[in-house]
C-alpha positions, 0 to 999 in steps of 0.5 A: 524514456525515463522514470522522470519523464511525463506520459499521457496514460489512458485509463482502462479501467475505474474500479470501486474498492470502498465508498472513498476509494478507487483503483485506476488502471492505466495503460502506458505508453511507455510502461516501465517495470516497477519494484513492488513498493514503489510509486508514480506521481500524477499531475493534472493542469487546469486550463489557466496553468494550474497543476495540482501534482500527487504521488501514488503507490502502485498496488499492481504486481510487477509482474503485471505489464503494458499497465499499472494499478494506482488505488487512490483514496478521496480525501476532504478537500483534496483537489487531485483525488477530488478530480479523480472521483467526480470526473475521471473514467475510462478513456480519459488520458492522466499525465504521470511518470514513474516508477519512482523510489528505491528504498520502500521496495521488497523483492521476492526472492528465494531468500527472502526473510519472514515478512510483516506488513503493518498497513493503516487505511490506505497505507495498505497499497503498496504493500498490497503489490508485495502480496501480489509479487509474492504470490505470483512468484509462489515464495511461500516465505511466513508472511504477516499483514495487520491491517488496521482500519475504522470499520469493515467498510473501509478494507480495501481489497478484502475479498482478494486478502480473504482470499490469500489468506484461505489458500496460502498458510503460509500467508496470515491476515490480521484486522484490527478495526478502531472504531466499529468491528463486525457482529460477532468480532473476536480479532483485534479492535483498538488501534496497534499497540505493544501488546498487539505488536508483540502477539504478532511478532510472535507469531514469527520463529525468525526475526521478519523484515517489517515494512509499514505504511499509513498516516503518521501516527500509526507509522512512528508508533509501530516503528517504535514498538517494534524496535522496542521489542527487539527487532533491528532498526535495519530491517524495518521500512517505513513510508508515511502519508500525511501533510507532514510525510515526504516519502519512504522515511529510515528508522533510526 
């Protein structure tokens, strides 16, 4: 069975990241491996013929098999993430087909170069299944995440980033938070910016490959600082969400 084929997938598990955001996990009948960075798309139908079709970045390591993790974010007037939330638990059956994308993808290799990770609210999922693949497979290459978020209830996955990051020095996380920070916050608040970019470049002795994900603005924005800043237009990847986003987009 192909990449491009529909399956009916059982969720296993519902399980509550932040107030508007939750993480499927799907059982597949006909699982496939996916590259850390790539996506499904998911479809619902109403009994009239409907469909309503989404895609979602798979935030489970590779690694992981027989099922894959789609964190999902409820959206204002979104039909699929709406249905998602209000009616969907465990048992239930989604009909998806992946894994799809080949340009947003990162594999842990030996050689692997420095990585930065730039995540804007939800944009922070595939790059979460980077995380995983690199830590399962024990790379201990220097790796970045600058996470930007409006308020400390809104990081997704903090406990298991908190973590990484306390057992792995190899292995930084930054949050920057562009609304409300928690008492006593001496890290970043204010969205990302040349000088904040700059200071996490920094941090890098060699030049790191960058990848990015999040709504539009963050994405152009970083992308172009970065390159500002000197890093190679080749070595950074972008994916962005929004009305206008279609996709993994190359930065020229």
């Amino acid at each position: 069975m192909s990449g491009l084929e529909w399956q009916l997938a059982v969720v296993e598990t519902v399980l509550q990241e932040t107030p508007r955001v939750k993480t499927f996990r799907l059982r597949l009948p006909h699982w496939r491996p996916h590259r850390a960075g790539q996506h499904y798309s998911l479809r619902l139908t109403a009994p009239d013929g409907y469909q309503a079709q989404r895609s979602y970045s798979v935030a489970s390591a590779p690694e992981q098999t027989g099922h894959i993790d789609l964190t999902v974010e409820l959206l204002e007037d979104g039909e699929v993430s709406g249905y998602l939330f209000e009616g969907v638990l465990p048992g239930d059956q989604l009909e998806v087909r992946g894994p799809i994308g080949g340009y947003f993808v990162w594999e842990a290799t030996s050689a692997a170069s420095p990585l930065l990770l730039i995540a804007g609210g939800s944009g922070v999922v595939p790059l979460m299944a980077m995380l995983r693949h690199r830590q399962n497979t024990g790379l201990q290459n220097p790796t970045v995440l600058l996470y930007s978020v409006r308020n400390p209830a809104e990081v997704i996955y903090r406990q298991e980033l908190e973590a990484l990051a306390r057992a792995d020095s190899s292995f930084t996380l930054l949050l920057t938070y562009t609304r409300q920070a928690p008492p006593q916050w001496s890290g970043y608040q204010r969205r990302p910016d040349s000088a904040m970019l700059a200071e996490v470049v920094g941090r890098f002795i060699t030049s790191p490959h960058c990848f990015i994900c999040g709504p539009n603005g963050l994405v152009e924005s970083a992308a172009n600082e970065l390159v500002a800043l000197g890093l190679p237009a080749s070595t950074i990847r972008t994916e962005r969400f929004g009305p206008a986003a279609a996709g993994a987009i190359a930065v020229n």
